[in-house]
N, C-alpha and C positions, 0 to 999 in steps of 0.2 A: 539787819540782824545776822546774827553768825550762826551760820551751818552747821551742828557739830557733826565731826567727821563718824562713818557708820563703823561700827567696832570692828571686830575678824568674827568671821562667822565661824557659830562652834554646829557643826552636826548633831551634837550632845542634845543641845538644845531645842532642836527642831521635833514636834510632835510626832510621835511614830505614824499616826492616822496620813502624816503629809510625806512621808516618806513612802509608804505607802501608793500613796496616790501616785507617786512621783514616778515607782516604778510600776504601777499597772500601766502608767502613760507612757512608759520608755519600750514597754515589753508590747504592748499593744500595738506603735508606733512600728515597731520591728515587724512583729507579725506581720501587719499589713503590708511593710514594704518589702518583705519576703514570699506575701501573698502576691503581689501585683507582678514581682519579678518572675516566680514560679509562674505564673499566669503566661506572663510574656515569652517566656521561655518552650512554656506547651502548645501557645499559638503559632510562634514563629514554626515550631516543627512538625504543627499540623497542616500549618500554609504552605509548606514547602513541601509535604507527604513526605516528612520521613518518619513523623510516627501518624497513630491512629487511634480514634475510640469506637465505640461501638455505631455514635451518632456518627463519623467521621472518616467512613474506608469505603476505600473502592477497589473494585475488581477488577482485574486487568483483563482485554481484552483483545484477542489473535485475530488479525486479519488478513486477507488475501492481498496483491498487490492491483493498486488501482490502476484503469486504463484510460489514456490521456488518448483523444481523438483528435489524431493529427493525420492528415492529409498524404503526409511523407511518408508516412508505414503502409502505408496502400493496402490498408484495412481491408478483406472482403464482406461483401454485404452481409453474407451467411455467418461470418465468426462475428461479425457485432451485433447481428440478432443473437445470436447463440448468448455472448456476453450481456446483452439485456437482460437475457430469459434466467442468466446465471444468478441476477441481481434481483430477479425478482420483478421487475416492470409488466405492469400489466398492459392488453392494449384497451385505450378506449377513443369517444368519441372525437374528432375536432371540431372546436381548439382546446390545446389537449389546457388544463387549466387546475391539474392537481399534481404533486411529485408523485413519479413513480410510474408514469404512466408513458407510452409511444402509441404512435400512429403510423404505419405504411402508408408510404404516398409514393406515387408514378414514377417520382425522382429519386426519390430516398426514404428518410425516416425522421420524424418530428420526435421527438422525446424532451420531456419535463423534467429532465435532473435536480435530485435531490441536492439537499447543503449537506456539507460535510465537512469537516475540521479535519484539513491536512496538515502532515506535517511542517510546512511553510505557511501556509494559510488556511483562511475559512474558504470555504466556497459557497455560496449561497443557492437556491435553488431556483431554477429558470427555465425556459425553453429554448434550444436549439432545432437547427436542421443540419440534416446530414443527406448529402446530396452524393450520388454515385456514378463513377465512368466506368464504363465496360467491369463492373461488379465492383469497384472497389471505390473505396471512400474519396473523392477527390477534396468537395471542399465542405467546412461549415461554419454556419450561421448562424450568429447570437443574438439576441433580441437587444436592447437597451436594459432590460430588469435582469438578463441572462449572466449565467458565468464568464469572466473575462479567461481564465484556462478551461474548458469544458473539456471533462474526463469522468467517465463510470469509475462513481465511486467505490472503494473495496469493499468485500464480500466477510460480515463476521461469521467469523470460522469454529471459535470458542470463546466463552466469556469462562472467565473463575469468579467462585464465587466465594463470598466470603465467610466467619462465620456464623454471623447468625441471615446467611441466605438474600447477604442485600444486594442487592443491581441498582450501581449508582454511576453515572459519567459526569464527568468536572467540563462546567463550561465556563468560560471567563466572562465577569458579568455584561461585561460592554459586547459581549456575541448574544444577549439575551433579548430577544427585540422588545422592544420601550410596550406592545401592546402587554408584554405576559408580566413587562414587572408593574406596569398600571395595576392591572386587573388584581396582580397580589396585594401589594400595595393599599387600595381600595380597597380591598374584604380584609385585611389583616392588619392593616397599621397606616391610618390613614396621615397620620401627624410622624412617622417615624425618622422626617430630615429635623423635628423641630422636640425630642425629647432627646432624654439622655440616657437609654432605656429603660429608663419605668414611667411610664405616664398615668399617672394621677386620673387627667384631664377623660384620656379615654379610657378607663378602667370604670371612672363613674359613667360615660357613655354607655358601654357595653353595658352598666349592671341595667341601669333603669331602660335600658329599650329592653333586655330580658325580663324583667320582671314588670314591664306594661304587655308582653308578650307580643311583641312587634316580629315583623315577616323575616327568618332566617336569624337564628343562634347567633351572638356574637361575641367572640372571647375579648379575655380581657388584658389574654399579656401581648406587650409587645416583639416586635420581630426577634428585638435581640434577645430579650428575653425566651423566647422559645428558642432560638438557636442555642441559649447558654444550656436550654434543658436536653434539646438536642445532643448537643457532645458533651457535656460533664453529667448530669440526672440520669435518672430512672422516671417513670411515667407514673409513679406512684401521688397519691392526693395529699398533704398533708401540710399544713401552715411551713412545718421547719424545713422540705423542699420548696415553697413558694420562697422564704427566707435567701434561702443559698441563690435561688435561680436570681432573686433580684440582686444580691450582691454582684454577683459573678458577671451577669446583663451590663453592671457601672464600669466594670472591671472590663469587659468589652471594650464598652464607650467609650474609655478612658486610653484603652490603648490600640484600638483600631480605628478606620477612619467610616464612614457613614458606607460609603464605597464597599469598603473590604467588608464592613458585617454581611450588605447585605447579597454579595456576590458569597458569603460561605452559608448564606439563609439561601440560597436559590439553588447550591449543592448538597446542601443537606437535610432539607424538609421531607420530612414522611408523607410519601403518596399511597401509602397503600398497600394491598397483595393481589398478587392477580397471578392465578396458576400457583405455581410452587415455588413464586419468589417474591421477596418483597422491594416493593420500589423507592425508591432516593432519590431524588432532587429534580429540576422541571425538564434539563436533558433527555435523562431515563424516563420519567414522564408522559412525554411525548411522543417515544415509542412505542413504550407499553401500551396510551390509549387510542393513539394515531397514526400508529408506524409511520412519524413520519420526523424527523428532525425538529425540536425546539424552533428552530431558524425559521423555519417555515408554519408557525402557526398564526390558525385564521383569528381573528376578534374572538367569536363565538368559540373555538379552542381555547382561546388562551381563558376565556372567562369561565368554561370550566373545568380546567386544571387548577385554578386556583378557589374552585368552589369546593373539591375534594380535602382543602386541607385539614379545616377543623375537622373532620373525623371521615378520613378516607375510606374505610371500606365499609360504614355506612351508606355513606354518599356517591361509591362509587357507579359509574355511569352501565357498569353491567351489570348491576343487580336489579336496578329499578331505570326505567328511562324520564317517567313523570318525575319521580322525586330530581332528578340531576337535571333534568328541565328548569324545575323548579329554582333550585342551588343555582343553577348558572346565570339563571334572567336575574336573579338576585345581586349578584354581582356586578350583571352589566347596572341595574340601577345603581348601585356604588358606586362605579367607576360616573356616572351621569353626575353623582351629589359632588364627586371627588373633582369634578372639572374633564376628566382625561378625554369623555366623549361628550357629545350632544343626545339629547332623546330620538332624535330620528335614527340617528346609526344606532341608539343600542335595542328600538323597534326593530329594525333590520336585523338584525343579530339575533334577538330573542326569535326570530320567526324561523331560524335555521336549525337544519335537524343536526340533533345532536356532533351526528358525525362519527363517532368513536369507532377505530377498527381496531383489532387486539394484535400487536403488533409483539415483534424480539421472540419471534419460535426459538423454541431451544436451538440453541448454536453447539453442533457439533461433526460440522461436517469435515471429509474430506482426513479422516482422524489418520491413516498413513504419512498424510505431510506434516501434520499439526504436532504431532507425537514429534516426528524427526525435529521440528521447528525449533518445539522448545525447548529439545533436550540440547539443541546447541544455543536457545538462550540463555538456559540454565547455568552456561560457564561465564556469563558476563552479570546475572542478574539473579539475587536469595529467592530463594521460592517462595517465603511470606511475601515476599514485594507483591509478588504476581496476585495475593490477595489483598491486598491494602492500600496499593501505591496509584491506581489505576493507570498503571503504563497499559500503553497501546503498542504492540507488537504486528507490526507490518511485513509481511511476508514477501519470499518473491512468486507465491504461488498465484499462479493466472488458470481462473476456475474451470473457462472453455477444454483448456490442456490436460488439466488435470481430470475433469471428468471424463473423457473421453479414453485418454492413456489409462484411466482405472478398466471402463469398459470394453476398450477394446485387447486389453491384456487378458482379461477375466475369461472373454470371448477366445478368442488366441491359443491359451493354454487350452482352453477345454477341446480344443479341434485337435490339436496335435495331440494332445491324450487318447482323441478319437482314431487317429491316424492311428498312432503309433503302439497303443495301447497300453495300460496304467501297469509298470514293472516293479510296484510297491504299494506296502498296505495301505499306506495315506495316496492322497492325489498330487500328479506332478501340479510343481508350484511355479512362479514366474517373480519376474521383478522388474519395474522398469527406473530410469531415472533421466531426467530431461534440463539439459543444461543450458543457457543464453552464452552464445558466442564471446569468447573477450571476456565477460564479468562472471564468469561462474555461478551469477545466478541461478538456482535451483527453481524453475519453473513447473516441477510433477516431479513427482518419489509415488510410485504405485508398490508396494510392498509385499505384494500377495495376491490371490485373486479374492479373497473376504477377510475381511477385516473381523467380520462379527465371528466368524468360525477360529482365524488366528489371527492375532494381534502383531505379533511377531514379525517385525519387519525387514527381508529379507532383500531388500537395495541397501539398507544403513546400517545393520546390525548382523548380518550374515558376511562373515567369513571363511571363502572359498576358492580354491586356484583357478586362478584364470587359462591356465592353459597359453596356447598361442595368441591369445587376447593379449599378452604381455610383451609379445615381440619386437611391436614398434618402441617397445622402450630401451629394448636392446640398441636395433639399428640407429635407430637417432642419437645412440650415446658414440655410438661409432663416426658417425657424420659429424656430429658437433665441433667447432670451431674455437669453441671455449678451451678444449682440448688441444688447443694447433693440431689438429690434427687433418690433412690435407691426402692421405693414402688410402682414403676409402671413397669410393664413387658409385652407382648404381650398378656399373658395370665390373667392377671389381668381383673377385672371381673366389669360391671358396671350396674346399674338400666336401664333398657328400657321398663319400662311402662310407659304410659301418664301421666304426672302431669302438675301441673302449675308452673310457676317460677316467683316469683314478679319483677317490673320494675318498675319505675318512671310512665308509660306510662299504670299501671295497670298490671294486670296478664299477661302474656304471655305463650302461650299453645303449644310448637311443638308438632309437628306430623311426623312420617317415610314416607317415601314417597310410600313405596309399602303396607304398612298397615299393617304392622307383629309389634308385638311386643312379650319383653322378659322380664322375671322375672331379670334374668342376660345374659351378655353377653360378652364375651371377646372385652379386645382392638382391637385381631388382625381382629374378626368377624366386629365389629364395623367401623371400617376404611375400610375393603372390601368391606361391604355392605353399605357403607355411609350413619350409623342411626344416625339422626340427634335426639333421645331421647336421647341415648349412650353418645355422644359426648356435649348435652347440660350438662348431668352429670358430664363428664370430665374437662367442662371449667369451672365449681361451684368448684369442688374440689380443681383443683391449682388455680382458681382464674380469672377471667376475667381481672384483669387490670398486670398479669402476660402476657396474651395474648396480651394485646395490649402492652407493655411490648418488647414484639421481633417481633410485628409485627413494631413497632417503630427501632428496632436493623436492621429489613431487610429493613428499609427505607420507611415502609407504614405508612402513614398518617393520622391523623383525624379519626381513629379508636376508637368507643366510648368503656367502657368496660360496658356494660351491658351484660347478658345470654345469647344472639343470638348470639353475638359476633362472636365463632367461628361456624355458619352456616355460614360466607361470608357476611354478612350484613352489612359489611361497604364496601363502594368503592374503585375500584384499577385499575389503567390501566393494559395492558395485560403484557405487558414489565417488569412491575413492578411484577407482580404475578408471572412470568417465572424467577424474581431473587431467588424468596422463594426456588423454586426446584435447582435451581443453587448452592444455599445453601449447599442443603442436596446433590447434587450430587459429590460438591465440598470436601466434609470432612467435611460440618460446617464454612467454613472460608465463609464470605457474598463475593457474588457474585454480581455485579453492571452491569447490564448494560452497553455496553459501544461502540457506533458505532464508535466513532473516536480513532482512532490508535494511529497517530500522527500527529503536526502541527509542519511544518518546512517555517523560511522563506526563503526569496529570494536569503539570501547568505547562506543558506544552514542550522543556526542556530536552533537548535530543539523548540520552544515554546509551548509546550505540548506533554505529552507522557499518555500514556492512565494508569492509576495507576492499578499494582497487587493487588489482590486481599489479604488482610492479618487480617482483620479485622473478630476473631473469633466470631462465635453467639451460635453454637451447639458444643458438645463436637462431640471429630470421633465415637466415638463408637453409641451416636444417631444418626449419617447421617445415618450408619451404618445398625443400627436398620430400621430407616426409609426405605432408600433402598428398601430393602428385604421387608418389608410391604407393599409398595408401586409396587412391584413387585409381590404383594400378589390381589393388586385391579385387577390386568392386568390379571393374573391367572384362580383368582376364586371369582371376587369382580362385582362391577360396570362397570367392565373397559373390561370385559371377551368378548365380542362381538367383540374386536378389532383383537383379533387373531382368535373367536370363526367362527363368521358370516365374517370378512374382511380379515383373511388371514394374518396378521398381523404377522411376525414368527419369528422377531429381539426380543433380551433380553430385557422388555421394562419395567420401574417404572411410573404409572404417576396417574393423579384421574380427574373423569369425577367430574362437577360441574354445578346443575342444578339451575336454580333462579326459585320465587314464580311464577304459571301459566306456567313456560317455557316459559319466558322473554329473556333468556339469557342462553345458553348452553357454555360450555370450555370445555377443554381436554387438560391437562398439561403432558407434560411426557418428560423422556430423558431415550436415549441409553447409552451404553457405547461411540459412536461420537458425537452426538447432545443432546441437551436440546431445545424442539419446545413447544410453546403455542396457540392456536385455540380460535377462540372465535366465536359464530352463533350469530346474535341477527336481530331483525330490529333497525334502528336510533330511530325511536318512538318507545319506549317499547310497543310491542304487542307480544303475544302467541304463539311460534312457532308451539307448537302443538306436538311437542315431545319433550323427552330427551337427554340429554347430550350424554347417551349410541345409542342412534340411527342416532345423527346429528352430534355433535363435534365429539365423537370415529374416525369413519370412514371418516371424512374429514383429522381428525389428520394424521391416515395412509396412506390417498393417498398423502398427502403433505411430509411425509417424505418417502416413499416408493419410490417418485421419487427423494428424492435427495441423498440418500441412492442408487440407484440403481448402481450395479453394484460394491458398495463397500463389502469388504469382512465379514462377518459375526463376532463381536466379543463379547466378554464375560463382565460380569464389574469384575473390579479388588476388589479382598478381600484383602483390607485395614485394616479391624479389624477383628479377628479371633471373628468368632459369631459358635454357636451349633443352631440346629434346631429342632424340636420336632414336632409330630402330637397329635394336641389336641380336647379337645373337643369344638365348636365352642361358649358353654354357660356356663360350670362348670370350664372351664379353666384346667382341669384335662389330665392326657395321653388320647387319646382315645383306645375305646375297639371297638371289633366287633362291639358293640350294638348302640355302637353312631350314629344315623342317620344323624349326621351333623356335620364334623369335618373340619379342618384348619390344614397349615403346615404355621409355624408361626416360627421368627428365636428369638435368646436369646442369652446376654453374657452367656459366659464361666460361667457355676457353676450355673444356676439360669434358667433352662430349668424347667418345674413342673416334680417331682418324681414319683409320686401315678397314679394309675390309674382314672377315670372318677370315681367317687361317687354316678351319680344321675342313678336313674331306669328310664331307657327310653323304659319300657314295653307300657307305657301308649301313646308315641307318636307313636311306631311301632305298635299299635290296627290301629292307625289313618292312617299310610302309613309310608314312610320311612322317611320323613318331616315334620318338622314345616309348617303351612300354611303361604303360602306367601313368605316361605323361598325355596334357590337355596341346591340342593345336593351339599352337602361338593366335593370341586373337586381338583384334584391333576396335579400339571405338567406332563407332560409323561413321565414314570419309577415310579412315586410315587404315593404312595395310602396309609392308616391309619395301625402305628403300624412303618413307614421307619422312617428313620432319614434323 
């Protein structure tokens, strides 16, 4: 039979009703796949925190910098108790068999470390030993169950909060141990690998065991479901949100994996309120009810954290202990029906006490460094972030140093106020700031001596002349190499009588501050005895806008170059003045500042890392020189009171720096372990009444003497082969018997002075064995004029 062929289709003809239809199908069709896409588009950038909802933010979270127990830092016993106590470790019985706990033993110390999520990895929670030689950590010992890098974990400092007040941490679901996602699992969605989230099957489960009134409530949405209410809903009852939450639960399923839902169900779930914040997901959880890491919870934990969920602050475990008794055995029988355990372990489990310690005290310590921290995070990282993103911000603040440099500055000022007595209506103020050799890591920023009285932090945000604290930045410009410049030596000879030096501003006149002056005088004399005639000569010769030149290299500012220049006459915060010596401690490579470590976010992603230092300023051979010159003030300079009158007996480089009137006293110096910075002042420039040698010196050394304490004495390392010579402290020549005023002063290889001293010092030995005004030439112990 013949086909007839089908006509041309007329539109005309087609019944409106089917046009219609045609386009509710077209438009519908769209919706939907503009729904799913929208869908996928708000997931991906809630998976990734860059946006957020209310079910869906995290606070970021400031921490101290963690400390790795290694053998090689030759720990002493006393700074890792100290660092225990900082973390919070209690002691108890052995074997010790909970995180968070240590033991003294005859050898050492047992300690139970906690898990923790470092920046490279998890660390899980274990026992070590830590065994000790002549005080200090030699070796330690991990168990089998123990951390493979064992390190005290860091110290939270601050949490932000978001806002409607949540405390939530992102854990990655595979770090969530199998007992706590059982246990949920079991009480909340027992079928949730085998729906597509809405189940039928358990929705009729839950109603008829509610309504036979069978032991413990049981809801009836599933995971995903709750999580779609979670981050999209409101917690309102009403058929047309049950509607949306099950569309939206398909729309999940459809575009996440069983995985991914329930790793953002394990970061998102509501636990609760406890105190005056509310808690998010089983991370935070685990703190809140056990201070103690998710990683680390027991059966009977994990059974009820997850009995808390149908209605947390119900159920929660500090309101009532029978009732969360109750909730939790409830759960272990779930997990029994669910296969996860047997009856005899969840018998065993039901028999244990609760457990619950109220953990996460308000985080706010230590707020001098935390302030500083994140106002230098602030330039890499929006401030909403720091409420929604849950980055973790890693300090390089070490809490042993820091609490001590708070206290023993606090203590410090108040003495010398007692000394010297208060020459202003407020109270003299202090500052300290404590740098890691080489990295410019900022290890303590002490600001003030209270923080609750002023906030105001005067190591980072106070701007004031350093005075002769500035000087080494002169002579090191002069020594530098970078410069070809090969005409300046220690022993190199300069003008120190009174003259005038023109200025914009008219003549300008220094004067020495002890009242001596010299025909000539050596470099090395000049930088010991910090003569500001010497050194005005020094900055005419290379130049003042050479000076400001590197003081621009080391990142100072607004440095004019006129002839005062290098007395400290332009302004610096303390932070800033403590990179200069960072500099020269370093080799010359600039040294920055730098509190923050690192910034990781929520998924673990690094978004800042704290930059090495590579940026050369001085050649090595000037650090070098300087060094050793600087080690020359400390000797037999301005600086001599520090080990003279305080005892001071570490290998120490640094330079006192007085301002006009004694406005302003500093003391900059570093060890071979530290680089510290001091600063005396009052807020209102007033008189302290002494100098730099009487008030910053010896504040300096009580502030490192105790963070030093107990560590073992070291040497600085020779980096550059340098020769050393005893000179005369004004002809620059060898010295002879006759010199009544000599210097051990160091020099490249080959360019030490040959000759003997030249000048007749018949005429000063008629006088005594000194210049007036001037200190007898003095030698470290073993040396004296004429040694090498």
């Amino acid at each position: 039979m013949k086909i007839p062929r089908p006509g041309k289709l007329h539109w005309k003809k087609l019944e409106w009703k089917k046009v219609l239809a045609l386009g509710v199908i077209v438009a519908t069709t769209s919706a939907i796949a503009f729904s799913i896409l929208s869908l996928a588009a708000e997931l991906s950038s809630l998976r990734t925190f860059k946006a957020s909802t209310p079910g869906w933010s995290f606070p970021s979270h400031v921490y101290s910098d963690w400390l790795d127990l290694d053998p090689r830092r030759n720990l002493p016993r006393g700074y890792v108790l100290a660092s225990l106590a900082a973390r919070g470790y209690r002691s108890a019985s052995r074997p010790l068999s909970e995180p968070g706990t240590m033991a003294e033993t005859p050898r050492g110390i047992e300690v139970y470390l906690r898990g923790f999520s470092y920046p490279e990895s998890a660390s899980v929670a274990g026992p070590v030993a830590l065994e000790f030689a002549n005080g200090r950590l030699a070796r330690v010992f991990v168990s089998r169950a123990g951390p493979s890098a064992p390190r005290l974990e860091p110290v939270l400092l601050r949490r932000f909060s978001t806002d409607d007040n949540m405390e939530r941490t992102f854990i990655p679901e595979e770090e969530v141990p199998t007992l706590v996602k059982a246990a949920i699992l079991s009480a909340e969605d027992r079928r949730f690998y085998h729906h597509i989230g809405f189940d039928p099957r358990g929705t009729a489960r839950a109603l008829v065991h509610n309504m036979r009134g069978g032991e413990g409530m049981q809801g009836g949405s599933t995971l995903t479901q709750q999580l779609a209410r979670t981050l999209f809903l409101t917690r309102e009852r009403s058929l047309l949100r049950k509607l949306r939450e099950t569309t939206l639960a398909l729309g999940l399923e459809l575009l996440l994996s069983k995985k991914q839902i329930f790793e953002m169900y394990l970061n998102a779930v509501y636990l609760g309120h406890v105190d005056h914040s509310e808690v998010g997901g089983v991370a935070e959880g685990a703190h809140f009810y056990f201070d103690k890491s998710v990683r680390d919870l027991t059966l009977p934990e994990a059974a009820l954290l997850a009995s808390i969920i149908p209605a947390p602050n119900l159920f929660s475990p500090f309101r009532g202990a029978k009732a969360a008794v109750q909730r939790r055995n409830q759960v272990l029988k779930d997990m029994v029906a669910s296969g996860w355990i047997d009856s005899a372990t969840a018998a065993r489990a039901a028999a244990s006490p609760l457990g619950v310690h109220k953990g996460r005290p308000q985080a706010g310590l230590f707020p001098f460094y935390t302030d500083y921290a994140l106002s230098e995070a602030s330039k890499d990282v929006d401030a909403r972030d720091l409420q929604t993103r849950g980055l973790r911000v890693f300090t390089a603040l070490d809490p042993v140093w820091q609490s001590r440099a708070e206290t023993e500055l606090s203590a410090g000022v108040a003495q010398l106020e007692g000394w010297y007595g208060r020459r202003g209506p407020a109270p003299l103020e202090g500052a300290a700031c404590v740098l890691e050799p080489n990295t410019g890591l900022v290890r303590a920023v002490v600001g003030g001596r209270d923080y609750r009285k002023s906030p105001f932090n005067r190591a980072t945000q106070s701007f004031r002349q350093p005075g002769s604290a500035f000087k080494p930045l002169v002579y090191a410009s002069a020594f530098d190499r970078n410069l070809h410049r090969k005409d300046f030596t220690a022993a190199t000879t300069l003008p120190d009588m009174p003259r005038e030096f023109a200025t914009p501003e008219g003549p300008w006149r220094p004067h020495n501050d002890d009242g001596s002056y010299h025909d000539q005088v050596t470099i090395a004399k000049a930088l010991a005895k910090s003569l500001n005639i010497a050194t005005a000569n020094l900055t005419e010769r290379i130049g003042a806008k050479t000076v400001v030149q590197y003081a621009e290299k080391l990142g100072i500012q607004n440095v004019r170059a006129v002839p005062s220049v290098g007395l400290g006459t332009s302004e610096v915060s303390l932070v800033r003045l403590c990179s200069v010596y960072g500099t020269i401690q370093s080799g010359g490579i600039r040294v920055d500042p730098e509190p923050v470590r690192l910034i990781v976010d929520a998924g673990g992603q690094v978004e800042y890392t704290a930059p090495a230092p590579h940026e050369r300023v001085f050649d090595p051979l000037t650090a070098a020189l300087m060094t050793q010159l600087l080690r020359g003030v400390v000797d037999f300079g301005t600086g001599y009171a520090l080990k003279n009158d305080y005892g001071f007996r570490r290998p120490v480089a640094g330079k006192t720096g007085t301002t006009d009137e004694n406005r302003d006293t500093w003391f900059v110096g570093f060890t071979p372990e530290l680089l510290c910075g001091v600063w005396l002042g009052y807020d209102l420039p007033t008189t302290i009444g002494e100098t730099a040698s009487q008030t910053a010196a010896p504040l300096w050394g009580r502030v490192v003497s105790s963070l030093l304490s107990d560590f073992p004495m070291s040497t600085f390392p020779l980096t550059v082969p340098l020769e050393t010579a005893v000179i005369d402290s004004y002809s620059g020549g060898l010295a002879t018997p006759l010199c009544p005023s000599v210097i051990r002063a160091p020099f490249e290889i080959g360019t030490a002075p040959t000759r003997g001293c030249p000048v007749d010092h018949s005429a000063e030995w008629m006088q005594g064995p000194e210049y007036p005004g001037d200190s007898t030439g003095s030698f470290p112990e073993g040396e004296g004029p004429g040694r090498p």
